[in-house]
N, C-alpha and C positions, 0 to 999 in steps of 0.2 A: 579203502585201506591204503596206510602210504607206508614208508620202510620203515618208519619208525614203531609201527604194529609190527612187522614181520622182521627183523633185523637187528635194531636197535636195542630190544629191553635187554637184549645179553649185556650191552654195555654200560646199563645201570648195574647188573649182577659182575661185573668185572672182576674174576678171581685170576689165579694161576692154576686154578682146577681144570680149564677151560683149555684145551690147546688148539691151536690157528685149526689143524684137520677138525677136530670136533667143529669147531665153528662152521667150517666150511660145509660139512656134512651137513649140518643143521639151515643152513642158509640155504642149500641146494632143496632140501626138503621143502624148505618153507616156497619156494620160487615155485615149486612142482605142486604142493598144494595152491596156489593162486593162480597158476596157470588151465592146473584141471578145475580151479570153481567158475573158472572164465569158459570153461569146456572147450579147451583148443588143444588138439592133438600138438605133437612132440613138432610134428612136420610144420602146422600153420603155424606156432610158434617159434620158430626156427627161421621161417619164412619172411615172419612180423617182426620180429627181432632183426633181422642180419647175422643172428649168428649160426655158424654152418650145422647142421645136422649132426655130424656127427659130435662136437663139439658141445653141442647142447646136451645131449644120452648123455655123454663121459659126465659131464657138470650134474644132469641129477642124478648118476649111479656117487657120482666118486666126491663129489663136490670140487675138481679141480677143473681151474678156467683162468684166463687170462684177468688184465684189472677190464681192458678195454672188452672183451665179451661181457665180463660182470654190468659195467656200464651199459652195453647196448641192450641186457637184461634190463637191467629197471627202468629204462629208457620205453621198452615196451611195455611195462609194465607200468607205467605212469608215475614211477618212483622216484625217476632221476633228481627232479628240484630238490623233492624231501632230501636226497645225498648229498645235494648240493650246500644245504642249506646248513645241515648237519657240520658238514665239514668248512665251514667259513671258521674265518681266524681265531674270532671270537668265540667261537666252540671249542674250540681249540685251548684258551683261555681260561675259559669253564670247569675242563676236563682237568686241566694243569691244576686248576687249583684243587679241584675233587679229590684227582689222586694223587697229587701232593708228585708232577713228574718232575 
């Protein structure tokens, strides 16, 4: 599974229906289901990640987290490239012309 399964298809659905907290809700969600089908507690993934314990609870209750915890998330999670790749210039390019920024 790479982000683009778990993350991404919101930003084919790209409305103004959508705001940043929904997103983030949803994102956290989705991080929390990938994490429990890996069946790793809050702690060893906390642990595997780098990022702090408490800090990771707050991200799957509330969805709010730093960009750099975000990162160290899919970073454990085997996501990071797919982010990486996502966000190259030329995606960038893509998306401008898609929705017309």
């Amino acid at each position: 599974m790479t982000i683009f399964d778990t993350i991404v298809p919101f930003m084919n659905k790209y409305s103004t229906q959508h705001t940043p907290k929904e997103l983030m809700e949803v994102y956290a969600l989705r991080v929390k289901k990938l994490r429990k089908s890996r069946k790793w507690t809050q702690e060893e993934f906390s642990e595997h990640s780098g990022v702090a314990l408490g800090t990771f609870r707050k991200f799957e209750r509330t969805g709010v987290i730093s960009l750099e915890s975000f990162l160290l998330i899919c970073q454990a999670l085997g996501t990071l490239a797919d982010l990486e790749e996502f966000m190259k210039e030329d995606t960038f390019k893509d998306l401008k012309a898609l929705f017309d920024v």
